[in-house]
PAKOLTOR-268371 format. One record per residue (C-alpha): x, y, z. Coordinates in steps of 0.02 Angstrom, whole numbers. Each point is the difference from the previous one (the first is absolute). Layout:
PT   east  north     up
PT      X      Y      Z
...
! end
This chain:
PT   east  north     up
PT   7309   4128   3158
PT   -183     59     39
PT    -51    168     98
PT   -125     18    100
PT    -93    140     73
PT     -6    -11    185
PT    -69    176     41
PT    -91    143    -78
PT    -60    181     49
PT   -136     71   -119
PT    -82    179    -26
PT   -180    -21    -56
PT   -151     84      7
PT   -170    -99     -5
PT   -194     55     -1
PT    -53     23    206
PT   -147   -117    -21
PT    147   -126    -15
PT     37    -69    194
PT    183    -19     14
PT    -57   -164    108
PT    -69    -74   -161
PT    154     44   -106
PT    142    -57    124
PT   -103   -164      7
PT     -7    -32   -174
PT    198     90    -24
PT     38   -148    134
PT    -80   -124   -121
PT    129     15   -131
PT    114   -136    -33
PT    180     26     84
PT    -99    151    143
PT      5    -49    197
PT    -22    196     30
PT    -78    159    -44
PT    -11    138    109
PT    -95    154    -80
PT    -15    180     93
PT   -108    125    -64
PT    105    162    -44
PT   -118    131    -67
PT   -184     22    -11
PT   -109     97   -144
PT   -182    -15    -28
PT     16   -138   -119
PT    176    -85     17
PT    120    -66    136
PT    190     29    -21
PT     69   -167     81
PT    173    -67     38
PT    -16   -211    -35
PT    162   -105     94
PT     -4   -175   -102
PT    116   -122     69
PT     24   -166    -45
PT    123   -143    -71
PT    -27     15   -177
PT   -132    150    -44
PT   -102    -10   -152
PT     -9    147    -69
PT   -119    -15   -148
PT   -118    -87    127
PT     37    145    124
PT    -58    140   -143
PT   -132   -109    -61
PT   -108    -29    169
PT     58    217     37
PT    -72     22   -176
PT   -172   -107     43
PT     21     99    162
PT    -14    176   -105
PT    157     38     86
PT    141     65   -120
PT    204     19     38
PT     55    164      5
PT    192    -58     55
PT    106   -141     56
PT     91     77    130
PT     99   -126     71
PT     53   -195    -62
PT     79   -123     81
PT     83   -160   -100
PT     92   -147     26
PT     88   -136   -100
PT     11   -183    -10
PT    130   -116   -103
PT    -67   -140    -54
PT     34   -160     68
PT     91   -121   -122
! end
């Protein structure tokens, strides 16, 4: 049986001079990602508090934290998951 993350909501803060257009394109770039919505929460001189919506069939996280990570973005919280399972066919 194999699970696969169809859906994530994520908490992060990145650096302003970061556009969330350039992020979300590069998010979307991620093997198993069809869509990323991001909204920007929270504004300080220096950071942005965004909310990221990933969805996809089969979400790579590592890849996902790696390109946030190049991105100088950081997770804060997951705060919502959505899974599914498969059997495998015999």
């Amino acid at each position: 049986m194999t699970v696969y993350i169809k859906r994530m909501v994520i908490d992060s803060l990145k650096p302003r001079e970061i556009a969330i257009l350039d992020l979300s394109k590069s998010l979307c770039e991620v093997k198993g990602v069809d869509e990323v919505d991001i909204t920007v929460t929270e504004v300080d001189v220096k950071t942005e508090t965004i909310k990221i919506t990933v969805r996809g069939s089969n979400i790579d996280y590592e890849g996902l934290t790696k390109v946030m990570s190049d991105h100088g973005a950081t997770i804060r919280s997951l705060d919502e998951i959505n899974v599914s399972k498969t059997k495998a066919i015999t």
